[in-house]
C-alpha positions as CSV (number, residue, x, y, z in Angstrom):
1,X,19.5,61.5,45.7
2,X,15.4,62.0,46.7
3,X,12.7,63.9,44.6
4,X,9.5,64.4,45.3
5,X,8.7,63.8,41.1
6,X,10.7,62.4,39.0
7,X,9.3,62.6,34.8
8,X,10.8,59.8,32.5
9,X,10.8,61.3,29.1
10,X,11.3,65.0,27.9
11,X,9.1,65.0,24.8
12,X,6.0,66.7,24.6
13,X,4.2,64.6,27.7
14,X,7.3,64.9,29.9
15,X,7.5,68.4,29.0
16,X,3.8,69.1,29.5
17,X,3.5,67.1,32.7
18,X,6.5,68.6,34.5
19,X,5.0,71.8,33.6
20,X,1.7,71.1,35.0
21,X,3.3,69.4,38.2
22,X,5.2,72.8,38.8
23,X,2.4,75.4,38.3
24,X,0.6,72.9,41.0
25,X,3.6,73.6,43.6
26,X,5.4,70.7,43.1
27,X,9.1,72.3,43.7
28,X,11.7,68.9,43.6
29,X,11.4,67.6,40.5
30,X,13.6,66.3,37.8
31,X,13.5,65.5,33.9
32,X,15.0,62.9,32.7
33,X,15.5,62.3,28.6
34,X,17.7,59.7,27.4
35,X,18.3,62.4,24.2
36,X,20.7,64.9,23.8
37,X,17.8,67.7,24.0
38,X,14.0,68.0,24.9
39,X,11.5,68.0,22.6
40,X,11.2,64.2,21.4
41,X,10.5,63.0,18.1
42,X,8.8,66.0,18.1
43,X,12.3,67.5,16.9
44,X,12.0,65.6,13.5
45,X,8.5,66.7,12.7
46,X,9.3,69.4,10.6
47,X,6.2,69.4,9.0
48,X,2.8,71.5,10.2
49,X,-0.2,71.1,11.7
50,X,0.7,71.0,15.3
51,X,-0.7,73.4,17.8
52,X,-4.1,73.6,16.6
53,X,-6.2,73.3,19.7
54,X,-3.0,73.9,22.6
55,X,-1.6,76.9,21.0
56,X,-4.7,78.1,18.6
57,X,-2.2,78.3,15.7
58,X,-0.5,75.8,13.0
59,X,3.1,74.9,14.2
60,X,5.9,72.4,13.0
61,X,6.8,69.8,15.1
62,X,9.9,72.0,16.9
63,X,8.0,75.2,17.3
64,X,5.2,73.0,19.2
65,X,8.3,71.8,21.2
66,X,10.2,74.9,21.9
67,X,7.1,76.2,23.6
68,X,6.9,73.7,26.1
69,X,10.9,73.8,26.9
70,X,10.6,77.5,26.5
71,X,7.6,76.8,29.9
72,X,10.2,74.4,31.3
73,X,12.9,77.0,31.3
74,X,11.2,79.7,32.8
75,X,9.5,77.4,35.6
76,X,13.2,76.8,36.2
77,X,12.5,73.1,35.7
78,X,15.4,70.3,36.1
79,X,16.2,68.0,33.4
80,X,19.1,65.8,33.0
81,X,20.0,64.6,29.1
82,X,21.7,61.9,27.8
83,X,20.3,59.9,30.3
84,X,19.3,56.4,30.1
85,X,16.3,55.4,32.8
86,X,17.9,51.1,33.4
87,X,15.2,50.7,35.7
88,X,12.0,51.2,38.5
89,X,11.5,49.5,41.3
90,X,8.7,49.7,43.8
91,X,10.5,50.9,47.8
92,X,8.6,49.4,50.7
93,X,7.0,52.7,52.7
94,X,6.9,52.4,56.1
95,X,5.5,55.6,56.4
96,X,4.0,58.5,54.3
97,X,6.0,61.1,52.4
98,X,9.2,58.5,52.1
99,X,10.1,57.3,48.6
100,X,8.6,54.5,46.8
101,X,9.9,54.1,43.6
102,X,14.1,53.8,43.3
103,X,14.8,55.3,39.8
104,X,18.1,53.9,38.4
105,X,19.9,55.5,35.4
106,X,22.9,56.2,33.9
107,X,24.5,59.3,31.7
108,X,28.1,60.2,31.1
109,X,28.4,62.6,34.1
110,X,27.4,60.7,36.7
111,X,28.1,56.7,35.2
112,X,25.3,54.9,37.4
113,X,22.9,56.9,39.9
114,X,19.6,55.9,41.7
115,X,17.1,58.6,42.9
116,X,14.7,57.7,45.3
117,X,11.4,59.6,43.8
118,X,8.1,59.8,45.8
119,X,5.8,59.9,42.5
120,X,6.7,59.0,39.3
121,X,5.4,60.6,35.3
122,X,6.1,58.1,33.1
123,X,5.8,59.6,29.6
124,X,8.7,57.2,27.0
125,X,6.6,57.8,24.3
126,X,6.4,54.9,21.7
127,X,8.9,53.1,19.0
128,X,8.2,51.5,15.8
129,X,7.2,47.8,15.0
130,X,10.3,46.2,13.7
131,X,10.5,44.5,10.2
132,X,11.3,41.2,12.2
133,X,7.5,41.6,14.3
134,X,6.3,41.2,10.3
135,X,7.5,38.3,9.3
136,X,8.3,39.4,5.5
137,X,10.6,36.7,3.8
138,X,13.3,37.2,1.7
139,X,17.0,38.2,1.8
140,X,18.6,40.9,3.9
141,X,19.2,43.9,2.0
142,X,20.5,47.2,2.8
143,X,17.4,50.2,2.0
144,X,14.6,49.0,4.3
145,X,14.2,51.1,6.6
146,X,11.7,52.5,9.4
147,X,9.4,55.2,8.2
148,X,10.8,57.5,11.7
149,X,14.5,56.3,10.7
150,X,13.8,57.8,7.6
151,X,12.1,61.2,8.6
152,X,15.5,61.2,10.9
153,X,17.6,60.7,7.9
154,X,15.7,63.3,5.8
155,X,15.1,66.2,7.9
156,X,17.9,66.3,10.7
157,X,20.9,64.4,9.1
158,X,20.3,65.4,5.7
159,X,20.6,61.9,4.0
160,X,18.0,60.2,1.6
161,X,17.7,56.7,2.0
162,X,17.0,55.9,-1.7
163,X,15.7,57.2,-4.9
164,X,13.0,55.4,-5.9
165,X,10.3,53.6,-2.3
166,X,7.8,51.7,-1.1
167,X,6.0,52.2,2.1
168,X,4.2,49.2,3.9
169,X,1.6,50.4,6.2
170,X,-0.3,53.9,6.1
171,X,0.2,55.0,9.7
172,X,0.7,59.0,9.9
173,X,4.5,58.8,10.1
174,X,4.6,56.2,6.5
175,X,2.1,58.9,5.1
176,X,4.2,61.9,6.2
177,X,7.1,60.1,5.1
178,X,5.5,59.6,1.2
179,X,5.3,63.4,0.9
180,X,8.5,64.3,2.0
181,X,10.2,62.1,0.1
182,X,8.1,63.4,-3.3
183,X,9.1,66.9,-2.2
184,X,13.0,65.7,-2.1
185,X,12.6,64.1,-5.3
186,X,12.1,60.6,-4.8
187,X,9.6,59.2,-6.6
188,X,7.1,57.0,-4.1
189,X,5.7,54.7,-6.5
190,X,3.0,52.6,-3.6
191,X,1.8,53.1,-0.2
192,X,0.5,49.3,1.0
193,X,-1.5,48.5,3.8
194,X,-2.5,44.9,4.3
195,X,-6.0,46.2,6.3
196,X,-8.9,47.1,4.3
197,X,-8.6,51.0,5.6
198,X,-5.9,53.4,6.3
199,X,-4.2,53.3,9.8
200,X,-4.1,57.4,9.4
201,X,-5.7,60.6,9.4
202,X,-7.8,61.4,6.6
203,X,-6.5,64.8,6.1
204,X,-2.7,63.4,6.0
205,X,-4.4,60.4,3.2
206,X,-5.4,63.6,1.5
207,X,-2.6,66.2,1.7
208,X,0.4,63.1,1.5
209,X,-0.7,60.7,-0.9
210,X,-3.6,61.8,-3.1
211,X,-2.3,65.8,-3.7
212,X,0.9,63.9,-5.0
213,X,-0.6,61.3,-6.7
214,X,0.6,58.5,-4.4
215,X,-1.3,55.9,-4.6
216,X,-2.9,53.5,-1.8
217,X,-3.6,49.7,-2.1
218,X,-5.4,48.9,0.8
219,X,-5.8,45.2,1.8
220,X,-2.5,44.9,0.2
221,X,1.1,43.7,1.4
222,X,4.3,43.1,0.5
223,X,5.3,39.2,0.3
224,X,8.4,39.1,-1.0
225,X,12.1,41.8,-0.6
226,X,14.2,40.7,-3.3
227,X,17.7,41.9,-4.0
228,X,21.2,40.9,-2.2
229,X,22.9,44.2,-1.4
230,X,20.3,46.4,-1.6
231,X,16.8,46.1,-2.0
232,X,16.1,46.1,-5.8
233,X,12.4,45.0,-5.8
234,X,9.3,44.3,-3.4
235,X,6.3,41.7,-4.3
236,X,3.4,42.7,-2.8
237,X,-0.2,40.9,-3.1
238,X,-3.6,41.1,-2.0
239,X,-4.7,39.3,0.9
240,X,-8.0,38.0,2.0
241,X,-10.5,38.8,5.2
242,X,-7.9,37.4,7.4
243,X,-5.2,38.8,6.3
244,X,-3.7,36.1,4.3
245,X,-2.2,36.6,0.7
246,X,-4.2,35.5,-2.3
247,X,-2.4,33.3,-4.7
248,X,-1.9,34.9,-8.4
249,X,-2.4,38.2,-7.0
250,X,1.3,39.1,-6.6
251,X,2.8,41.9,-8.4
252,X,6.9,43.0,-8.8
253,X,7.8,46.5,-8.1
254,X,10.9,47.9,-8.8
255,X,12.6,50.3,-6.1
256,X,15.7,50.8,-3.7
257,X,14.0,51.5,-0.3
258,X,11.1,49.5,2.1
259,X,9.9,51.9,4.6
260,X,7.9,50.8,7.0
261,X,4.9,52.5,8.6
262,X,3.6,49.4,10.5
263,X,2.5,50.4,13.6
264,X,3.7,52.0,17.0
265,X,4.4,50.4,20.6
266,X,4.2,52.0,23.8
267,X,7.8,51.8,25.5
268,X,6.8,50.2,28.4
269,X,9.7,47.8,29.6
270,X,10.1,50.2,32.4
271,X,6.3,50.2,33.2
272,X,6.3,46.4,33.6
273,X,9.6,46.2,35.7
274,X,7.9,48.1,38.4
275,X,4.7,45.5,38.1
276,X,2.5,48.3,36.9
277,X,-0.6,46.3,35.0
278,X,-1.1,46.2,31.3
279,X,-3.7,46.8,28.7
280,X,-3.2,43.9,25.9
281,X,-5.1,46.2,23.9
282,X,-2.8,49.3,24.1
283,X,0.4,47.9,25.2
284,X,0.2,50.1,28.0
285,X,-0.6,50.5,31.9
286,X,-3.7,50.2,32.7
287,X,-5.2,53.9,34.7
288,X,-7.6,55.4,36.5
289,X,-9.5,58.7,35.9
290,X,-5.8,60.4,37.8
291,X,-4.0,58.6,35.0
292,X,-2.2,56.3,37.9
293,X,-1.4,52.9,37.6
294,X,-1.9,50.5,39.7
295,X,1.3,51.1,41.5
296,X,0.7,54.1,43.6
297,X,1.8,57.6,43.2
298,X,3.1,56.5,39.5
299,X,1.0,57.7,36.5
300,X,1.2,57.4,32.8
301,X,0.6,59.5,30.4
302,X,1.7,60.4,26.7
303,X,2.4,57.6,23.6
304,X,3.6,55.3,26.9
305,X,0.0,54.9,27.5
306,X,-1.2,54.6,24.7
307,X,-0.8,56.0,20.9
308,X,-2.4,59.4,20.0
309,X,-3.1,60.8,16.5
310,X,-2.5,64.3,17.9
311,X,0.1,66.2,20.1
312,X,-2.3,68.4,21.3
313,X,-4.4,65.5,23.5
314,X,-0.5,64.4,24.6
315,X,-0.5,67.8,26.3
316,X,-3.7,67.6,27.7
317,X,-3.3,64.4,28.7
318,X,0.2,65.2,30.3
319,X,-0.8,68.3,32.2
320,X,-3.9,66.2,33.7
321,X,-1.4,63.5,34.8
322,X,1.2,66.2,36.3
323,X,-1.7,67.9,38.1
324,X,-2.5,64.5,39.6
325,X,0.7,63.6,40.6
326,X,0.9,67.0,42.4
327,X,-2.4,66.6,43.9
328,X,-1.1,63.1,45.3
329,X,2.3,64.8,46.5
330,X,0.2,67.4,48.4
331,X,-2.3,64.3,49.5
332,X,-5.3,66.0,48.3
333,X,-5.9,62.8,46.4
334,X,-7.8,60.8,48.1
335,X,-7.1,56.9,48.0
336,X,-8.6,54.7,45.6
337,X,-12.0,53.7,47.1
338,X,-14.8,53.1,44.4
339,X,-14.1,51.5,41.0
340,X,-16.6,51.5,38.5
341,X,-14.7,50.2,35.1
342,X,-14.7,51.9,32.0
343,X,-15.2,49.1,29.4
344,X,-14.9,48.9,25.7
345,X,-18.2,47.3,24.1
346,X,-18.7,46.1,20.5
347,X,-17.0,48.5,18.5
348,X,-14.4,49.5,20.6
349,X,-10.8,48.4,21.0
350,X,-10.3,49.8,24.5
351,X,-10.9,53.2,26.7
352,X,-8.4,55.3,28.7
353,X,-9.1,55.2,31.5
354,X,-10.0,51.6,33.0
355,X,-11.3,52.8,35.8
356,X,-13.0,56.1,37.4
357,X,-13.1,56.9,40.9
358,X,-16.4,59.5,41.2
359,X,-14.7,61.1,44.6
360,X,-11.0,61.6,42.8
361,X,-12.2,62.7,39.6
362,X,-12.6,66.6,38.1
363,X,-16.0,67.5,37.6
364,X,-16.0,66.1,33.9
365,X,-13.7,62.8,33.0
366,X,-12.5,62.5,28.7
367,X,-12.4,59.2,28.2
368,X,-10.6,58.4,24.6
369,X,-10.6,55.3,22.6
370,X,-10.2,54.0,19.2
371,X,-12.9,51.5,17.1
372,X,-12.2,48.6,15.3
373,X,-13.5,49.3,12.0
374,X,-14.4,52.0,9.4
375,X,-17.9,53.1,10.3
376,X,-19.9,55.6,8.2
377,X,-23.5,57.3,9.9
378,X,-22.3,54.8,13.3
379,X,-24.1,55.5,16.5
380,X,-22.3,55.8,19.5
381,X,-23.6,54.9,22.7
382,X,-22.6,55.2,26.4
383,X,-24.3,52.9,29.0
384,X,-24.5,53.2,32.5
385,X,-24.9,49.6,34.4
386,X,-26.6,48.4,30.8
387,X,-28.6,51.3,30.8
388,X,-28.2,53.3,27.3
389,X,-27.5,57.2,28.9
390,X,-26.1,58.8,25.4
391,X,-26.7,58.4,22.0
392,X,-24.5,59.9,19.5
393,X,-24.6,59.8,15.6
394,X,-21.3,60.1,13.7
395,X,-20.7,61.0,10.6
396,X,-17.4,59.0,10.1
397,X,-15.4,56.8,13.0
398,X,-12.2,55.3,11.7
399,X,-9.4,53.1,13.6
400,X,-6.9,55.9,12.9
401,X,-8.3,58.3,14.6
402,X,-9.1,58.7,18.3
403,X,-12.3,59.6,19.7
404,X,-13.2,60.7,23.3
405,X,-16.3,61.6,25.0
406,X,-16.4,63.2,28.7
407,X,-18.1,61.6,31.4
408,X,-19.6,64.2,34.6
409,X,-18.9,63.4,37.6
410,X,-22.6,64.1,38.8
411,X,-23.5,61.3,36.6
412,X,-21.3,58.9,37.7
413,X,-22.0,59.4,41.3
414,X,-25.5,57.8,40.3
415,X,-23.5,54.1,39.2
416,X,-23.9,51.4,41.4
417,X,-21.1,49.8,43.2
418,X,-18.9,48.1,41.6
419,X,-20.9,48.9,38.1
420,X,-19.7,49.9,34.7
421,X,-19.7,52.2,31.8
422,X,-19.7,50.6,28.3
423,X,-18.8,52.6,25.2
424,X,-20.1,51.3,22.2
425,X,-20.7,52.0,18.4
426,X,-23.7,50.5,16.6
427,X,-23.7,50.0,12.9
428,X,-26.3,52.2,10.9
């Protein structure tokens, strides 16, 4: 089988890029989703607060979806479900317009198939860090959980996972999680987070935990899971400015569930099979102002590149990447020529994109990244070759949410050679 596009993933990127790539003129393209349906986690997101800037209007997590496989429909878009992408690999081109990447991947239907695509979307999306990436002793029991297992459990099978919880980590999901589980009548008795601020959006801290009278221990984990057949207690302690637990700080708390809420990792086993490069700092590829990796005619795009606080900027970040990929298709991309990196100064954890190519970019480039601290009346700054060209004074910049500033095109034609733009933020 040959495509001209082939989209891993049918959530909200996979959806939003396939749409995009269509309403460009790309024709033969395909979907695939390893789920049952489209949509993603996006499915289990029953809660609002979706659709703000895409849609100008507050959705839940499926009505945001249905839109975009609502699009899909009507664009008389492709998709094959329940099928599992094994593996990409890179096709030597002789020539242009053949393949070059052999897609192969498996469903009930078909058993084993490969598809020879000529551009790739890859848009996986993200998992969860496991309780074994955390290293918390003790026994075995049944009732920890995931904090996404659990939304799973609560709002699509219609199962609790206990009575009385503790959540380790205050990433969106765990916060979402603490609310929902109040409103089912659990009692959440302590949200933990061993850094010394919340890994979430301050208006989820606000609506989850402190309307419900949750409250939050920051610099705080759990040390201990006691309990045989099912988790009966947690011991959680403070821990010191690297992280560490300080002795005679530990406290017993009785409860039945462990959720965890401890982080989120791009799904990019696929991304590395094909050799495509990758940020340590993100987990995922490294792109350029087209969203392409450093494999040709395969761009990223979505939680697989790296994690976003918002659907909305997975859309726009999605249709960019499918607009690319159509744009490349149709060669009216030129080739990678110029590279002036995109670097993340004191401050910063890292900036997507890498890399910006003046002569293949739109007339304005967003640029997103996330900082490294809590910083309150921070100035950020944006240098050109060293030279400070913006200067921009923020109220509040915190690691859980993402910024992004938009770089012109006009601007960047003036960058030397092989020069740089640094984003930085500078303490008040």
């Amino acid at each position: 089988m040959k495509k001209d596009l082939v989209v891993i993933g049918g959530g909200p990127a996979g959806l939003a890029a396939a749409v995009a790539a269509r309403e460009a003129g790309v024709e033969d393209l395909l979907i695939l989703e390893r789920d049952t349906r489209l949509g993603g986690i996006l499915n289990q997101c029953i809660h609002n607060g979706f659709g703000l800037h895409t849609f100008g209007e507050e959705l839940t997590g499926p009505e945001y979806a249905a839109r975009y496989v609502e699009k899909a429909k009507a664009l008389g878009i492709p998709c094959s479900l329940d099928t599992m992408v094994a593996e990409l690999s890179a096709i030597p081109c002789a020539g242009p317009g053949e393949a070059k990447v052999a897609v192969t991947a498996l469903n009930r239907q078909e058993g084993l198939f490969a598809i020879e695509a000529r551009a790739v979307v890859l848009a996986m999306g993200c998992r969860e860090r496991p309780r074994g990436a955390l290293n918390i002793p003790g026994s075995r029991p049944g009732g920890i959980y995931s904090a996404g297992t659990a939304q799973r459990f609560v709002n699509i099978e219609g199962r609790m996972p206990g009575r009385q919880a503790v959540i380790l980590g205050s990433g969106d999901i765990g916060l979402i999680m603490a609310r929902r589980l109040t409103l089912e009548g659990a009692r959440v008795k302590l949200v933990a987070e061993l850094m010394p601020y919340s890994g979430g959006l301050k208006r989820n801290i606000v609506q989850c935990l402190e309307d419900f009278g949750i409250p939050l221990r920051l610099s705080t984990t759990v040390v201990e899971v006691r309990g045989r057949d099912r988790v009966e207690a947690v011991v959680v302690a403070r821990v010191d400015q690297r992280g560490k637990p300080i002795p005679g700080t530990e406290e017993e708390i009785p409860c039945d569930t462990l959720l965890l809420s401890c982080g989120l990792i791009p799904e990019n086993e696929l991304s590395e099979s094909l050799g495509a490069a990758i940020n340590p700092a993100t987990g995922g590829p490294l792109v350029d102002e087209s969203l392409e990796t450093n494999q040709a005619g395969v761009f990223a795009c979505g939680n697989v590149l790296h994690v976003h606080d918002l659907v909305d900027y997975v859309s726009e970040e999605a249709a960019q990447a499918g607009r690319r990929a159509a744009a490349w298709l149709q060669g009216g991309l030129p080739r990678a020529g110029r590279r002036i990196a995109v670097c993340a100064g004191p401050g910063v954890r890292y900036t997507v994109p890498a890399f910006v190519d003046p002569a293949r970019m739109e007339e304005r480039q967003a640029v997103r990244f996330r900082v490294d601290n809590v910083y309150r009346e921070g100035v950020l700054e944006v240098a050109f070759d060293g030279r400070v060209v913006e200067r921009r004074r923020k109220k509040v910049m915190a690691p859980g949410e993402m910024e992004q500033i938009f770089l012109k095109k006009a601007h960047l034609e003036q960058v030397r050679e092989l020069g740089s733009v640094q984003i930085s933020v500078c303490p008040n």
